[in-house]
Structure formats: structure tokens, C-alpha cells
C-alpha positions as CSV (number, residue, x, y, z in Angstrom):
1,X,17.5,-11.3,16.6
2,X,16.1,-11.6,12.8
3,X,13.0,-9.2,12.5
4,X,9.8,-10.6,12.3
5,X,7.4,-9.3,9.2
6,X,4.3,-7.1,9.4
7,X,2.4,-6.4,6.6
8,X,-0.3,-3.8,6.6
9,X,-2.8,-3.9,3.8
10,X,-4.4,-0.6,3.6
11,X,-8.2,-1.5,2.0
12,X,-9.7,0.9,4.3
13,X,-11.5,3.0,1.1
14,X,-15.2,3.1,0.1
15,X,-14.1,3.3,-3.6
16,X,-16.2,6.1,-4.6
17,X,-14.1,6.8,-7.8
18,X,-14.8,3.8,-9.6
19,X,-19.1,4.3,-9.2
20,X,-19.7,1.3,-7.5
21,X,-22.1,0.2,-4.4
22,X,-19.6,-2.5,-3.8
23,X,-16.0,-0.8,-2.0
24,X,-13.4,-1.0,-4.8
25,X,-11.0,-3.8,-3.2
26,X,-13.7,-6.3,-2.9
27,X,-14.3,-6.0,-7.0
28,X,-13.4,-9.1,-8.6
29,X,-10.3,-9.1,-11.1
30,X,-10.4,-12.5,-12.9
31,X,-12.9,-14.0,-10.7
32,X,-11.0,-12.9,-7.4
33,X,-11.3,-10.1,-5.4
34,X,-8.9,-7.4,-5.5
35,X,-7.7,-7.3,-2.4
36,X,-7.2,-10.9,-1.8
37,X,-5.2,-10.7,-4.7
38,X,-2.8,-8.3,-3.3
39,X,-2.9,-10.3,0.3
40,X,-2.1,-13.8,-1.9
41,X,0.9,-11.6,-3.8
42,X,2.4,-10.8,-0.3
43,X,1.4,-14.3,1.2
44,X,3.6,-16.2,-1.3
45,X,6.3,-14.0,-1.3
46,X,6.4,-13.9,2.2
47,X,4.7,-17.4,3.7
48,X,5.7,-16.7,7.7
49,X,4.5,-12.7,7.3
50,X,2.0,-11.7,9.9
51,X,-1.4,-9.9,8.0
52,X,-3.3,-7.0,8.9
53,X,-6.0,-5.6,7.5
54,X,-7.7,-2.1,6.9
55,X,-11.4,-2.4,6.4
56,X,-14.5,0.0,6.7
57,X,-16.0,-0.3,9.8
58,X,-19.1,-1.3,7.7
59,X,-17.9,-4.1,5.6
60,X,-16.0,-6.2,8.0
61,X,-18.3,-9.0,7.7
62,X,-18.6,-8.6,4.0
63,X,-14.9,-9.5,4.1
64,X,-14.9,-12.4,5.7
65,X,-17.9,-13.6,3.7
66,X,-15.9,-13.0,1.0
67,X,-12.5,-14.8,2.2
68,X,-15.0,-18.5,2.7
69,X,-16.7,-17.4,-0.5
70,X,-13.1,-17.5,-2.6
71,X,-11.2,-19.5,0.2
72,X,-8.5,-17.0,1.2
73,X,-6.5,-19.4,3.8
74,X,-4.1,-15.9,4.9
75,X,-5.2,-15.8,8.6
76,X,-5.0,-11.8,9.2
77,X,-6.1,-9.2,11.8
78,X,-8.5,-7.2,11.1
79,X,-8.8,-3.3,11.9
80,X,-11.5,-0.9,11.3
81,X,-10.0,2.0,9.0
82,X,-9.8,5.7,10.3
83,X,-11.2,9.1,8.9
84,X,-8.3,9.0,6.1
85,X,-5.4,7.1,5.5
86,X,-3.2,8.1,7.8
87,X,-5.6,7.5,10.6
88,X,-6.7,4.0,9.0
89,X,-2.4,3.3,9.2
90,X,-2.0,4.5,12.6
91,X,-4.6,2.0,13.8
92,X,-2.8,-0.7,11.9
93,X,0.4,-0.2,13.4
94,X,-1.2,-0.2,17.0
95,X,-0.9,-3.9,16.2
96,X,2.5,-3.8,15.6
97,X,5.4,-4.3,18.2
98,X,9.0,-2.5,18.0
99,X,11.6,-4.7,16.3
100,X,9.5,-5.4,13.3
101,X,10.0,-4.9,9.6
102,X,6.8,-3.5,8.2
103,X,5.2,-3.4,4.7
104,X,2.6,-0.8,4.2
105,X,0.7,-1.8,1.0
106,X,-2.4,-0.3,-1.0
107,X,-5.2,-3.5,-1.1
108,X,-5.9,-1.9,-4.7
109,X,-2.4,-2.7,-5.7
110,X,-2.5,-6.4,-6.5
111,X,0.0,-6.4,-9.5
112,X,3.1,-6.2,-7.6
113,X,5.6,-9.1,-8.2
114,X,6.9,-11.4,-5.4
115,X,10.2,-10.6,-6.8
116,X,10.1,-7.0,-6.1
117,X,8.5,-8.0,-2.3
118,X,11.4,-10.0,-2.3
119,X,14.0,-8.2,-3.3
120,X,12.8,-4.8,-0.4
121,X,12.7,-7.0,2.0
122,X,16.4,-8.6,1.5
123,X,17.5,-4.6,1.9
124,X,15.8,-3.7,5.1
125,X,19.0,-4.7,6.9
126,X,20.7,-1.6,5.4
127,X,18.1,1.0,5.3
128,X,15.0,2.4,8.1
129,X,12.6,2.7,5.0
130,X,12.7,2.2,1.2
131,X,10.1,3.5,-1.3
132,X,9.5,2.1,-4.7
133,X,9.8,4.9,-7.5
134,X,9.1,4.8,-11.0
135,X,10.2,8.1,-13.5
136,X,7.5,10.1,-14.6
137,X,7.5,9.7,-18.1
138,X,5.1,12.7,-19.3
139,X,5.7,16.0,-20.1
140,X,4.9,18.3,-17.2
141,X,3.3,21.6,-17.1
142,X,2.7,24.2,-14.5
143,X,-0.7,26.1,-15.4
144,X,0.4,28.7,-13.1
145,X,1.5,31.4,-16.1
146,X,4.1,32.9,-13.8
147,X,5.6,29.4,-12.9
148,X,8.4,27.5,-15.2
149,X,7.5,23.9,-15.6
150,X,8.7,21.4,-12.8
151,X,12.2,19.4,-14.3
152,X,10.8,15.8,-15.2
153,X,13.9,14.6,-14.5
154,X,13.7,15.1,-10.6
155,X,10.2,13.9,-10.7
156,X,9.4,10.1,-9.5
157,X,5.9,8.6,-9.0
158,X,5.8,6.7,-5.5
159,X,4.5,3.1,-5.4
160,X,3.5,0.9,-2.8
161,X,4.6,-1.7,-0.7
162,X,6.8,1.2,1.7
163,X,8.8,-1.1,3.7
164,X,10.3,0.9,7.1
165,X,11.3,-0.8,10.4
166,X,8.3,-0.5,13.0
167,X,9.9,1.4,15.3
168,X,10.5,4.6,13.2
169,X,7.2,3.8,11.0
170,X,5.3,4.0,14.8
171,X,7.2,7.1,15.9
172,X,6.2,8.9,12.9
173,X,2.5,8.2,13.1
174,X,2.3,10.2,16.5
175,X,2.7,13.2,14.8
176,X,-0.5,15.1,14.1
177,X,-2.3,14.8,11.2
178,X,-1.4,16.7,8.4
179,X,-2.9,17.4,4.6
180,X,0.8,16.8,3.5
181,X,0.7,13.3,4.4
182,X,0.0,11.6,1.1
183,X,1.4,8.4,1.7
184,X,3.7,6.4,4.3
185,X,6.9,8.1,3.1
186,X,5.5,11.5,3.3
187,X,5.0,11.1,7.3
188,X,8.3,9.5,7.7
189,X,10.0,12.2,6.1
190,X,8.1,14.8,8.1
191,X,9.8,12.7,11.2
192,X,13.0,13.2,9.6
193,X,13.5,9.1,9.1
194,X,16.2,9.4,6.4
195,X,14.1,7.2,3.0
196,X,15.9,5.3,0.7
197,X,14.6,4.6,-3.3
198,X,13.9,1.1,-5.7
199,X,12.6,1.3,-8.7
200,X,9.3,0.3,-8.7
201,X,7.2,-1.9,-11.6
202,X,4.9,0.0,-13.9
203,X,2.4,-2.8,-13.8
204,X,2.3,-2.1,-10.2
205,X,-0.6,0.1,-10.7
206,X,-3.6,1.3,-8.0
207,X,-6.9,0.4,-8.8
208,X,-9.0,3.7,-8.9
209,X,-11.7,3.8,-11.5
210,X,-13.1,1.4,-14.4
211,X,-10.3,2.2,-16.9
212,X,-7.5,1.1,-14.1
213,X,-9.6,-2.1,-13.4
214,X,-9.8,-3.1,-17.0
215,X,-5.8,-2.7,-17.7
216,X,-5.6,-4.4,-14.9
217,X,-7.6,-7.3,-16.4
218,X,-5.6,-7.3,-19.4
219,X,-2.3,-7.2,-17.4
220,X,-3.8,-9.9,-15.5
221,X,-4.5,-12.2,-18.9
């Protein structure tokens, strides 16, 4: 039986970062908000997708005032986010059954191409999880004196949409929380769920502060 498709947005942030009052993923980026943005990017790519959604408890209504405002037609559940990511995740996948392929995504990543959504999904019936990558490009240091530099070379930055299949992703997120867990692939590793790599887009960036908004503007244009 085909798998079905989840995708979990993860806009479960209060945006501190970029010195707003308004939460980052409801800022507008050429007129739209950021998060429906990302939601349209998967929507398109993936028209028969099941949506949920990460929100603060506090701005659930703001939401949906904002998805009549700018007439987002993605009908999505809605779940009230956790005390970090990981808990905000592991209440989104409460809402998702076994046999399921799901797409964690950052809502302040609305940049990614439909072709790259695409192109994960299409290898999900080889691999339990695949992780976008891009090389670091920079020099690294280590500003420990004692400490030789890390080896750039072995060095990726991790994107998001992390694509697993729900029944490892759910397993994962029983473990107990953990400081390690930066991301999705960081708890599935910690469970031992073997991940396999894609390179990633470098326009696929996270919205974070003022400066990441404005490139993304211009990327937009």
C-alpha cells in the first residue's frame, strides 16, 4: 500500500532574534507571510499532502486571521508547539499514524524548491530518512588554542525539509529529551535510524533576523 504524506511545519518559535512583537513566521515576505509561503511551496509540490501545523499556544487565532486575511486555501491541523523544538515535533507527530512518509519542515524556510520536495520524496522508497546537506564553504577555526581546526571537508550544514518514514520518526521522539537534539536527524540518529544525504539548495535559507529576511526578499525578486 503507497504511503500517504504528512508534512509537519514546525512555526512553533516566538522569533525573538529578529526584534519583533510580531512571531517571525507570520512577517510578510513580498506581501505574504512567511510561513504560508513555506506551506504554499509544499502544497504545490505535494497537492494530496496532509498539513500540520506548529503554532504558539498564543497565536493560534492570529493564524487563522491571517490564512482569510491572505486566503491560504491548505486546510491543516493545527497543534500548539512545546517547550523547544523537539517537544513542539513530538506533539506534531501525535497526529501522525504508522505507514506514513513524513516531512519535517522549518515554517521560516519558505525558499525551498518544489523540485527538491519532489525529488526526496521520489527516494523515500529506498531509504528510512534523508537529510538535505549543503558543504560548508568557510574556513573553520577552533578558538580552543589546544584544538586543531575541524576538516571543512567532513563538515555539512543540515537543511530542512527531513523526510523519514513515521514509524521510525515516532519511535525516535519517545526518547527523552536531550540538548543534543538540534534538529530531526539528530534524534533519529540518537535512535540509531540509519540517515541517508541530498544535497540541499543554498537559497534554502532559515529566516532568523532582519539581514536573513531581507536576502530573502531579494532572492524572492
Amino acid at each position: 500500500m503507497e504511503r500517504k504524506t504528512y508534512i509537519i511545519t514546525v512555526a512553533g518559535g516566538s522569533g525573538s532574534r529578529m526584534g519583533s512583537d510580531i512571531p517571525k513566521q507570520f512577517l510578510l515576505l513580498g506581501g505574504v507571510p512567511i510561513l504560508q509561503r513555506t506551506i504554499e511551496r509544499f502544497a504545490g509540490a505535494v497537492p494530496d499532502a496532509k498539513f500540520i501545523t506548529v503554532l504558539p499556544s498564543g497565536h493560534i487565532r492570529d493564524w487563522e486571521d491571517l490564512c482569510l486575511k491572505h486566503c491560504l486555501n491548505v486546510p491543516q491541523i493545527v497543534v500548539e508547539g512545546g517547550l523547544t523544538r523537539f517537544h513542539s515535533v513530538q506533539n506534531a507527530l501525535r497526529k501522525v499514524p504508522d505507514g506514513a512518509i513524513v516531512a519535517i519542515q522549518d515554517g521560516v524556510r519558505p525558499l525551498v524548491s518544489a523540485a527538491l520536495i519532489k525529488e526526496m520524496l521520489s527516494r523515500m522508497d529506498k531509504v528510512r530518512a534523508l537529510i538535505p546537506v549543503v558543504p560548508v564553504t568557510d574556513t573553520l577555526k577552533n578558538i580552543d588554542p589546544a584544538g586543531p581546526d575541524p576538516d571543512r571537508s567532513a563538515i555539512v550544514a543540515a537543511q530542512t525539509p527531513q523526510i523519514f518514514l513515521s514509524e521510525d520518526i515516532k519511535a525516535a521522539y519517545t526518547q527523552g529529551y536531550s540538548m543534543s537534539f538540534t534538529d530531526d536527524a539528530s534524534v533519529a540518529k540518537a535512535y540509531k535510524i540509519p540517515l541517508s544525504y541530498i544535497e540541499g539548495e543554498r537559497n534554502n535559507i532559515k529566516i532568523t533576523t532582519p539581514g536573513d529576511l531581507a536576502v530573502a526578499e531579494s532572492l524572492l525578486r
